[in-house]
C-alpha positions as CSV (number, residue, x, y, z in Angstrom):
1,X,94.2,126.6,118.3
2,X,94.9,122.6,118.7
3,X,98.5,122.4,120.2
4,X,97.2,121.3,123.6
5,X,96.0,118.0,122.3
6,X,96.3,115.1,124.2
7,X,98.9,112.5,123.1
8,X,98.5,108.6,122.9
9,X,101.7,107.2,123.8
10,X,100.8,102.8,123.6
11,X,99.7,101.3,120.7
12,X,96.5,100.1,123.3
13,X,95.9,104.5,123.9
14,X,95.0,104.7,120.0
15,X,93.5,101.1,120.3
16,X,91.0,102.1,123.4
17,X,90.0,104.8,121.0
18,X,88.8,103.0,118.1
19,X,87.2,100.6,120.5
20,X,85.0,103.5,122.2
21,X,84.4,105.7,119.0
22,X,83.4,105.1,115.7
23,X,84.2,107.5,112.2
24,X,88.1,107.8,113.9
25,X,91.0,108.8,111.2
26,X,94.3,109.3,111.1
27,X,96.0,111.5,109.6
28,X,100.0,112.4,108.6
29,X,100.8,116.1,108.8
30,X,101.9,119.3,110.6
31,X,99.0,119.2,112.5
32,X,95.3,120.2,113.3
33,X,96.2,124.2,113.3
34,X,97.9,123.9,109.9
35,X,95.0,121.3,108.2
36,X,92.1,123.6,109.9
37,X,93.6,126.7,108.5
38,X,93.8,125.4,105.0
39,X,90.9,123.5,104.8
40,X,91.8,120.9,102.7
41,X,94.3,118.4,101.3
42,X,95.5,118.5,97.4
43,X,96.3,116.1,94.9
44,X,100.4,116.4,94.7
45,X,100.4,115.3,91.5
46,X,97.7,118.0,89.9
47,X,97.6,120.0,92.4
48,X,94.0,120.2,92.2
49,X,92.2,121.3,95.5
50,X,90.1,117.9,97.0
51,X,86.8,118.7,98.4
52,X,88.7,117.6,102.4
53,X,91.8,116.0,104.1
54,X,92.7,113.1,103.1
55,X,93.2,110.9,105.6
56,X,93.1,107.0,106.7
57,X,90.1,105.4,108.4
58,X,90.8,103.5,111.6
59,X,87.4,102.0,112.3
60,X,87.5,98.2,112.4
61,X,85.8,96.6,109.3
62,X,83.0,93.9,109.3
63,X,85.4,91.5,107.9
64,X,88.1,91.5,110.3
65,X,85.5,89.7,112.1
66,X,86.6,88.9,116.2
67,X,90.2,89.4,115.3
68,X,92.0,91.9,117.9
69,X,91.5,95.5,117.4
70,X,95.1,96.3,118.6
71,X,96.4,94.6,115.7
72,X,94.2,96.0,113.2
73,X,95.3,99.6,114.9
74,X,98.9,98.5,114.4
75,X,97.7,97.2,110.6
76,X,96.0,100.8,109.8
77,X,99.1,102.8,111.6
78,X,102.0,100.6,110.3
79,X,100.5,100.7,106.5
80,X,101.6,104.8,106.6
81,X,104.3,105.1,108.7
82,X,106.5,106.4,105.8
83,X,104.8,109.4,105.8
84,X,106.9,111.3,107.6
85,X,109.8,110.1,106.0
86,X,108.9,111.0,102.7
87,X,106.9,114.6,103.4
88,X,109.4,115.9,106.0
89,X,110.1,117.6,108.9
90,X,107.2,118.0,111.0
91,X,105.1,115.5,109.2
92,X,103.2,114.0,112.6
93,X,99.9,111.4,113.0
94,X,97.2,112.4,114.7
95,X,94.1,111.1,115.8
96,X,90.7,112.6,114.5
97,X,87.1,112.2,114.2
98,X,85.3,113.1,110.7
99,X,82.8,113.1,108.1
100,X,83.9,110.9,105.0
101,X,83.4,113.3,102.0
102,X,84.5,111.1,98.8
103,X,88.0,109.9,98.0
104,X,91.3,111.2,96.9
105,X,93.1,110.1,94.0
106,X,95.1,107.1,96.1
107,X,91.3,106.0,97.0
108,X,92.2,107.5,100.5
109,X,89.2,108.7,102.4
110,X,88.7,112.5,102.1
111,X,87.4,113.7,105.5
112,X,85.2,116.9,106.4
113,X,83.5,118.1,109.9
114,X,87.0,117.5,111.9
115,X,87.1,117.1,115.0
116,X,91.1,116.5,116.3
117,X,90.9,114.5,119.5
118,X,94.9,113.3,119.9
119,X,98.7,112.8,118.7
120,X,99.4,109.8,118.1
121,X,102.9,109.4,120.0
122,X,106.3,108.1,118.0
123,X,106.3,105.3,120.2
124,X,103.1,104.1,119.2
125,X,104.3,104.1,115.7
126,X,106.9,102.1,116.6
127,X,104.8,99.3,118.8
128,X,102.6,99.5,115.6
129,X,105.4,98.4,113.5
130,X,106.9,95.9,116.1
131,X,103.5,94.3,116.1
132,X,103.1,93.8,112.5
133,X,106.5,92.4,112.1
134,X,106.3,90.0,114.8
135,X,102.9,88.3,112.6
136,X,103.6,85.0,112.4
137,X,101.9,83.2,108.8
138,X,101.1,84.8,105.8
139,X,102.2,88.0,107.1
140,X,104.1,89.2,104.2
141,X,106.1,92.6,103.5
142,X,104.2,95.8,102.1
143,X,106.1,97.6,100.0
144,X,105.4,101.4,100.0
145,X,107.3,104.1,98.6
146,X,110.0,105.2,100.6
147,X,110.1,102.6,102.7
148,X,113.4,101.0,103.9
């Protein structure tokens, strides 16, 4: 159905994006054909069905003010990276345009209407990541759950 989506490969790809588009997601999973075909995410601790896929918003908010959107792409891509880690083999980002629906039980956005426009490429992950390390100030660590 999806498989011949377009990959971003540079942390500037995903961060072109978000510049030209608004209502853009990510989200962390096998993929498009899998997510389409079931319809919708779940709460892992209930199990109870959620009313769309949970995923993370990438479109720049009013307070971030004139800061660089490259860096608030790292910010929104960096803040999940684990993902994959901790859901297994598979477990991918991709890029996505939606309809917010309400939230899931992390206050994650719940998305309907999708639209998948692109992977998001490892090595963009990994710019994402360099980026946010390399913050100078206040910068501190996030700690998230299956995180090194």
């Amino acid at each position: 159905m999806h498989t011949a989506l377009t990959t971003l490969h540079t942390l500037d790809d995903v961060a072109d994006e978000v510049r030209r588009q608004k209502h853009l997601y990510v989200r962390w999973s096998l993929g498009p054909e899998t997510d389409l075909r079931v319809g919708s995410s779940r709460d892992e601790l209930t199990g109870v069905p959620l009313p769309g896929l949970s995923a993370n918003s990438l479109d720049v908010e009013p307070w971030w003010q004139e800061r660089p959107v490259r860096i608030w792409v790292a910010r929104r891509l960096y803040d999940y990276c684990h993902l994959p880690r901790h859901r297994g083999t598979g477990v991918r980002p991709w890029l996505l345009q939606g309809r917010e629906c309400g939230r899931g039980p992390d206050n994650e956005p719940l998305v309907r209407e999708v639209k998948p426009l692109a992977w998001i490429a490892p090595a963009a992950i990994d710019e994402a990541m360099r980026v946010i390390e390399e913050q100078p100030g206040p910068w501190g660590p996030v700690e998230r759950f299956g995180q090194p």
